[in-house]
C-alpha positions as CSV (number, residue, x, y, z in Angstrom):
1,X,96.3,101.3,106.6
2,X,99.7,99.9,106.6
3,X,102.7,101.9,107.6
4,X,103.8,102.3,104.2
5,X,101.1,103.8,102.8
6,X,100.9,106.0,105.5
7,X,104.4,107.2,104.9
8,X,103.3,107.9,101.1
9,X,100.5,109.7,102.3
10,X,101.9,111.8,104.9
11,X,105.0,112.8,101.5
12,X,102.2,113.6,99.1
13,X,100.3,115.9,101.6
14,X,103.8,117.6,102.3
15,X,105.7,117.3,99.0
16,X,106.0,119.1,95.6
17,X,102.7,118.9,93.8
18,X,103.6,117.7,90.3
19,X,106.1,114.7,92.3
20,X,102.9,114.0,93.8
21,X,100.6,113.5,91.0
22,X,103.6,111.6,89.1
23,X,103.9,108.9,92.0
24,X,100.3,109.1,92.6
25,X,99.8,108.0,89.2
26,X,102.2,105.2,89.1
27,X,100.7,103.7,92.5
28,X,97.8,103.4,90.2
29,X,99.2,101.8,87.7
30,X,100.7,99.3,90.3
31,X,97.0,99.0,91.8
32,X,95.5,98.3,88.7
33,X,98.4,95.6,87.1
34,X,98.1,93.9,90.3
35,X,93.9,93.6,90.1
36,X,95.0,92.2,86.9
37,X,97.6,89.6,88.3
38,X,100.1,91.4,86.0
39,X,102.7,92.4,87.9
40,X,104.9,88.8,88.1
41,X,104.8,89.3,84.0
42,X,106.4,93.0,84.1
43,X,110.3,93.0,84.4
44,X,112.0,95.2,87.2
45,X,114.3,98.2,86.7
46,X,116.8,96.5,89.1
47,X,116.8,93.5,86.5
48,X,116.9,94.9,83.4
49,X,120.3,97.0,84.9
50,X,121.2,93.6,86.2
51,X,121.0,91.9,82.7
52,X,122.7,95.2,80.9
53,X,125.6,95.2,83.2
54,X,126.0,91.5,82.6
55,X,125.9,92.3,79.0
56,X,128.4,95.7,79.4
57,X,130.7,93.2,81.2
58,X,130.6,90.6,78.9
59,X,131.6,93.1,76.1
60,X,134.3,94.8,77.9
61,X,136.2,91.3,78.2
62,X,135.5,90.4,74.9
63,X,137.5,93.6,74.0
């Protein structure tokens, strides 16, 4: 097991229970869209803030 996923393990067993299932279930989803070969198609959070501050800025000058 790698040291991250013990780290996630070890905060589960030790965590609040519904935080728990919630990540549990998006570590799925991750395992699944990346048996799929999915995950270069899906846009990251950091990226999409990246683009709307671009845009925010791009307004603001405009102004």
């Amino acid at each position: 097991m790698t040291t991250i996923a013990i780290q996630l393990d070890e905060k589960l067993q030790h965590g609040d229970v519904e935080t728990a299932r919630e990540v549990t279930r998006l570590v799925a989803q991750i395992i699944e869209l990346a048996d799929h070969d999915s995950l270069d198609l899906m846009r990251s959070r950091a990226v999409e803030q990246e683009v709307l501050d671009t845009i925010d800025g791009g307004q603001a000058e405009a102004r």
